[in-house]
VOGU-3710 file (C-alpha; in Angstrom, 3 decimals, decimal comma):
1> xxxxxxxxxx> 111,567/-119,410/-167,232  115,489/-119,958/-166,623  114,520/-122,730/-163,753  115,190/-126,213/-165,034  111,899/-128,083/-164,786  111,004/-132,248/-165,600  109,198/-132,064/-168,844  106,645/-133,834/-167,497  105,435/-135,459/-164,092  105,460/-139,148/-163,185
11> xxxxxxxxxx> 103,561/-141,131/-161,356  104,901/-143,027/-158,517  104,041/-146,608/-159,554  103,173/-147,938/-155,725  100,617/-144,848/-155,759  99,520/-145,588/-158,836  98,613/-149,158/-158,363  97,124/-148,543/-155,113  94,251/-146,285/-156,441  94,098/-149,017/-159,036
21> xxxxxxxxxx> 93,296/-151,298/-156,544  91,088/-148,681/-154,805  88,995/-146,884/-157,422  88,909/-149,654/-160,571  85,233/-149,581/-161,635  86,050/-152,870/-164,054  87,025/-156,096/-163,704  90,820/-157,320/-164,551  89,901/-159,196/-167,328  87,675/-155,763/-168,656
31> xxxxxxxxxx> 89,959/-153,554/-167,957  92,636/-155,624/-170,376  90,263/-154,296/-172,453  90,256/-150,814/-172,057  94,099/-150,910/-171,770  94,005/-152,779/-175,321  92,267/-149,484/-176,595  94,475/-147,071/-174,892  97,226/-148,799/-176,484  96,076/-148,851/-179,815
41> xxxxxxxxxx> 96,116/-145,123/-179,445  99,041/-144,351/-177,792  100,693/-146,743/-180,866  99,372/-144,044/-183,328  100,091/-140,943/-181,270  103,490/-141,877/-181,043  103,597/-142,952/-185,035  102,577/-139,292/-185,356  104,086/-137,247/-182,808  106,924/-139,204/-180,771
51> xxxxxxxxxx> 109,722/-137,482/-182,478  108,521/-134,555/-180,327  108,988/-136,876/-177,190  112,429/-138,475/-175,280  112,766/-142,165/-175,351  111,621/-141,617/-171,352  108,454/-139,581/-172,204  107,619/-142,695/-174,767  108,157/-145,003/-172,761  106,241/-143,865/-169,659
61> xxxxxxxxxx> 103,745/-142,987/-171,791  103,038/-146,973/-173,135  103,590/-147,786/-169,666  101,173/-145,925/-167,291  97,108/-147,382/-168,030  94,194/-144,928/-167,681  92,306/-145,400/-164,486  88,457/-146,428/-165,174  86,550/-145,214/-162,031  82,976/-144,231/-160,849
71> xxxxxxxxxx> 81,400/-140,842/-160,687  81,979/-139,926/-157,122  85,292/-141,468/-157,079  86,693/-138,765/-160,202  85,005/-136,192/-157,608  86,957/-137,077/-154,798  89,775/-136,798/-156,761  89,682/-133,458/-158,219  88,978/-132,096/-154,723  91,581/-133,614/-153,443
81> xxxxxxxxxx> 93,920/-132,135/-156,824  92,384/-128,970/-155,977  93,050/-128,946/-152,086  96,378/-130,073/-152,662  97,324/-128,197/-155,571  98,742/-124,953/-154,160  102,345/-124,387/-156,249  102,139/-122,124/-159,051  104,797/-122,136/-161,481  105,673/-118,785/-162,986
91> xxxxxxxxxx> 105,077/-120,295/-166,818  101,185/-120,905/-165,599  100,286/-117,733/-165,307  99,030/-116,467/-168,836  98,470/-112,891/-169,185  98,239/-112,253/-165,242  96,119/-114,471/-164,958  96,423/-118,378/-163,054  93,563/-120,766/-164,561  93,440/-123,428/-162,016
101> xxxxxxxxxx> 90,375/-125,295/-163,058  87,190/-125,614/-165,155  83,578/-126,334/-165,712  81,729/-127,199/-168,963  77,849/-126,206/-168,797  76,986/-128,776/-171,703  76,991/-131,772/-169,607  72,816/-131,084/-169,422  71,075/-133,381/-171,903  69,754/-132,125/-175,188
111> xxxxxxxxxx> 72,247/-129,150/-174,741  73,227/-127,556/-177,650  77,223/-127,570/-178,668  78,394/-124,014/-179,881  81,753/-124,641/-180,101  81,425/-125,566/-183,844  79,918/-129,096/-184,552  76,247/-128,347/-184,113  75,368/-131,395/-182,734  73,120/-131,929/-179,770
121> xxxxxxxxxx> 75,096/-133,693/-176,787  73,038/-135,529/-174,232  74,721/-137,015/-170,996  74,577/-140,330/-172,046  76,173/-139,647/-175,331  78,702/-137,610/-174,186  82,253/-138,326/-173,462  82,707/-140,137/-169,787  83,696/-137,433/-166,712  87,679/-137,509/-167,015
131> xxxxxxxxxx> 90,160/-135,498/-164,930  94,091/-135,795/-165,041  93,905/-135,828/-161,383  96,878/-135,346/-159,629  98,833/-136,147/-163,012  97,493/-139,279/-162,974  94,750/-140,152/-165,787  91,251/-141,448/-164,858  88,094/-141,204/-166,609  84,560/-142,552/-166,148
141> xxxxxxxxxx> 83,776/-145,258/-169,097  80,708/-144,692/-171,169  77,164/-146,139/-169,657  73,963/-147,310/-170,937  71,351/-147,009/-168,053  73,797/-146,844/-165,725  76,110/-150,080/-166,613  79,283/-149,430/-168,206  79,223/-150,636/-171,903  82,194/-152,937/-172,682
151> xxxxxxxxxx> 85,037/-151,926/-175,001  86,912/-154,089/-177,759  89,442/-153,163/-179,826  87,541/-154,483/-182,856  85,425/-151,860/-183,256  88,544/-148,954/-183,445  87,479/-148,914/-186,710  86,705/-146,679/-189,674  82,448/-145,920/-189,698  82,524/-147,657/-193,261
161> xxxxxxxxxx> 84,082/-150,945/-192,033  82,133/-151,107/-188,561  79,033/-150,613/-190,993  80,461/-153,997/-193,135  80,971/-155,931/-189,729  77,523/-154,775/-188,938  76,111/-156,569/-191,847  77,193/-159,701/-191,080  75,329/-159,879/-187,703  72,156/-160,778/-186,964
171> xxxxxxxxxx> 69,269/-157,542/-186,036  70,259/-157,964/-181,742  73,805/-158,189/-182,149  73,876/-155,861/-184,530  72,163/-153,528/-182,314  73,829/-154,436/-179,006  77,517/-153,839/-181,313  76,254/-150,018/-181,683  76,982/-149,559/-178,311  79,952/-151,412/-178,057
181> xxxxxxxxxx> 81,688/-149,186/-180,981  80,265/-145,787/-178,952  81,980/-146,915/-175,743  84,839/-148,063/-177,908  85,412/-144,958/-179,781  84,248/-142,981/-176,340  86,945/-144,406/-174,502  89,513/-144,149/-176,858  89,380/-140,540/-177,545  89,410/-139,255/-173,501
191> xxxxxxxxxx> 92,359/-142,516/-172,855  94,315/-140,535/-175,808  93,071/-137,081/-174,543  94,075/-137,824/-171,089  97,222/-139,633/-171,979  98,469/-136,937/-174,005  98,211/-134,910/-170,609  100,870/-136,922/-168,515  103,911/-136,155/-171,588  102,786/-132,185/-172,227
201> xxxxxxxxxx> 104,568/-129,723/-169,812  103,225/-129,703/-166,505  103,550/-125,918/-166,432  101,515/-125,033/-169,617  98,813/-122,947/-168,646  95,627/-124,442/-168,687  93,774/-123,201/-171,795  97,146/-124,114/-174,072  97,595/-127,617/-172,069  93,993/-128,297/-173,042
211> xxxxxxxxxx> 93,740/-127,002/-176,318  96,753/-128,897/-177,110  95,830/-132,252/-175,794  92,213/-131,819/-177,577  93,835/-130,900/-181,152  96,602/-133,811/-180,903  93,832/-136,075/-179,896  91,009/-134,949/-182,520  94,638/-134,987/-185,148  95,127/-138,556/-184,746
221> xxxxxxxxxx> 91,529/-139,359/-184,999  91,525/-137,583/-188,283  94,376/-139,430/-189,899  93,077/-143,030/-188,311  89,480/-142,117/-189,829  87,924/-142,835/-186,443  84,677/-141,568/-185,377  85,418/-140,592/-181,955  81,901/-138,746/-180,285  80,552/-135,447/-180,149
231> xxxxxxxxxx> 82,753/-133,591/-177,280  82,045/-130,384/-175,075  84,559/-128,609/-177,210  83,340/-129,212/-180,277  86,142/-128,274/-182,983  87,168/-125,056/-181,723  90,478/-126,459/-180,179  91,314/-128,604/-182,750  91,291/-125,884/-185,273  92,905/-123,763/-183,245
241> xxxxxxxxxx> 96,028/-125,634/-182,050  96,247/-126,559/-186,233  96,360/-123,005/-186,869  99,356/-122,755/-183,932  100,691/-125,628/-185,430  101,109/-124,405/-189,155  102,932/-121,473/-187,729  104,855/-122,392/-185,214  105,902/-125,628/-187,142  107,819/-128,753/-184,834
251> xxxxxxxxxx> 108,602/-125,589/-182,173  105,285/-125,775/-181,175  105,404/-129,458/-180,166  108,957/-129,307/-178,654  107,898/-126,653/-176,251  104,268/-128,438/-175,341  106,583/-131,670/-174,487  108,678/-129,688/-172,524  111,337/-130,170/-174,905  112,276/-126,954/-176,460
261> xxxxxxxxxx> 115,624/-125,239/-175,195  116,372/-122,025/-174,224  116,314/-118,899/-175,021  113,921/-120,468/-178,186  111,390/-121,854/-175,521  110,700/-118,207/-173,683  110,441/-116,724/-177,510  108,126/-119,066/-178,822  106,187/-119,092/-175,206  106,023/-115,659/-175,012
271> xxxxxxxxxx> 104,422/-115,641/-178,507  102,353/-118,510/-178,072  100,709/-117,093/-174,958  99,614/-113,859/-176,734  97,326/-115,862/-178,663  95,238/-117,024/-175,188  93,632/-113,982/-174,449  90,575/-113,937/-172,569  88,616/-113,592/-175,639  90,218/-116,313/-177,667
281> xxxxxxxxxx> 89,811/-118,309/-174,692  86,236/-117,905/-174,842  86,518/-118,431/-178,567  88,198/-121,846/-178,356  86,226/-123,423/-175,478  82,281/-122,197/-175,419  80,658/-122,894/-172,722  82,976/-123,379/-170,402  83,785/-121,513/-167,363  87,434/-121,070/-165,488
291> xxxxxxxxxx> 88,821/-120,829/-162,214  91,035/-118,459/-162,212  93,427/-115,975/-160,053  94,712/-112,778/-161,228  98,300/-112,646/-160,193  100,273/-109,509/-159,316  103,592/-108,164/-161,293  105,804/-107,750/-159,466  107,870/-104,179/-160,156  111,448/-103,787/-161,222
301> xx> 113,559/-102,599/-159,200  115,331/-99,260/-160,941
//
């Protein structure tokens, strides 16, 4: 861990806005939209957490949207991540073992969450498909029979005061805004989740990259009082990482951003990554099943 790494990977911006072009699954003028969301949370993320970040991280993370895209087109690219994908950095491996990828099984309707919220999550009420392909965000916007349900920043709002704008609609609009605050809220929490992604160390091992983007994102949700919707992972990560949190205090943050110094970063790594073991793994994210590798030590010479 003595190599000197970026603390995080950018995006070329002509790449970027090519796929843009490519993949959008929105209009400009809806997408405006959806970047009016992402920035709402990005705003309180960085209220909450930025003194954990460099100016740079900040600003590229206001700066760089969240891709909306199709189905097939998120496929495409996390085959291509995966085919392409082939460095492994020496920090990755946790407990000699590489996770390079995962599956959740709950994304069957009616299946039941176990990872600590009880609630039953359908397909249609789950969160969209996203996948920080390639380090760059993209996620599939939340769909009612197959149409993608417009956003509006209106309705990032506290249950009790979307239930008072509620009441001064009429029965349809009332009923049509429902859906509007679920795609709303929807797309908020995976924009944050997935944004949250391009500033933590690339080299984090999966299981603490994810754990720790889930519990910063479910955090900030907490302290805005927004409902966000029931996700594969239930609570499991959030509690988790605030366990980590409590005892590893701002170190804990400084090393996820890639911005805790040495020797303190292989100290509070090394520490950190005795908490993932397979078990606790399971623990934190039912359901799910990993890719992984098990990598050999290498001996010391004598």
């Amino acid at each position: 861990m003595n190599e000197k790494k970026e603390t995080f990977f950018r995006v070329n911006p002509e790449q970027y806005d090519s796929l843009r072009l490519e993949a959008q699954a929105v209009s400009p003028e809806e997408q405006s939209k959806f970047d009016e969301v992402t920035r709402m949370v990005c705003e309180a993320f960085v209220k909450t957490f930025g003194g954990f970040l460099t100016q740079e991280q900040r600003d590229y993370f206001f700066n760089t949207s969240v891709l909306t895209v199709e189905d097939g087109y998120l496929k495409r690219m996390e085959q291509h991540w995966e085919a392409t994908d082939t460095k492994i950095n020496p920090m990755e491996i946790l407990n000699g073992v590489y996770y390079k990828s995962y599956k959740n099984q709950l994304v069957a309707k009616g299946a039941k969450n176990k990872g600590g919220s009880g609630e039953s999550v359908s397909a249609e009420e789950s969160c969209g498909q996203q996948f920080w392909s390639g380090r760059i965000p993209a996620a599939v916007p939340f769909k009612k029979d197959g149409k993608i349900i417009s956003v509006d920043s209106k309705y990032l709002v506290p249950v009790r005061e979307f239930e008072q704008m509620v009441d001064t609609l009429t029965d349809d609009e009332a009923f049509a805004s429902i859906y509007n605050f679920v795609a709303t809220n929807n797309w908020a929490q995976i924009a944050l989740h997935e944004k949250i992604h391009t500033v933590l160390d690339p080299n984090l091992p999966l299981p603490i990259s994810e754990c720790a983007a889930d519990g910063y994102q479910k955090i900030i949700f907490a302290n805005s009082h927004w409902q966000g919707v029931p996700t594969y992972f239930g609570r499991s990560a959030e509690i988790y990482w605030r366990e980590l949190l409590k005892e590893f205090n701002g170190d804990l943050s400084l090393l996820a951003f890639g911005n805790l110094e040495e020797p303190k970063k292989s100290e509070i790594f090394g520490q950190l990554a005795s908490r993932f073991t397979p078990k606790q793994i399971a623990k934190i994210f039912p359901d799910t099943t990993w890719k992984t590798k098990k990598m050999k030590s290498k001996s010391k010479k004598k």
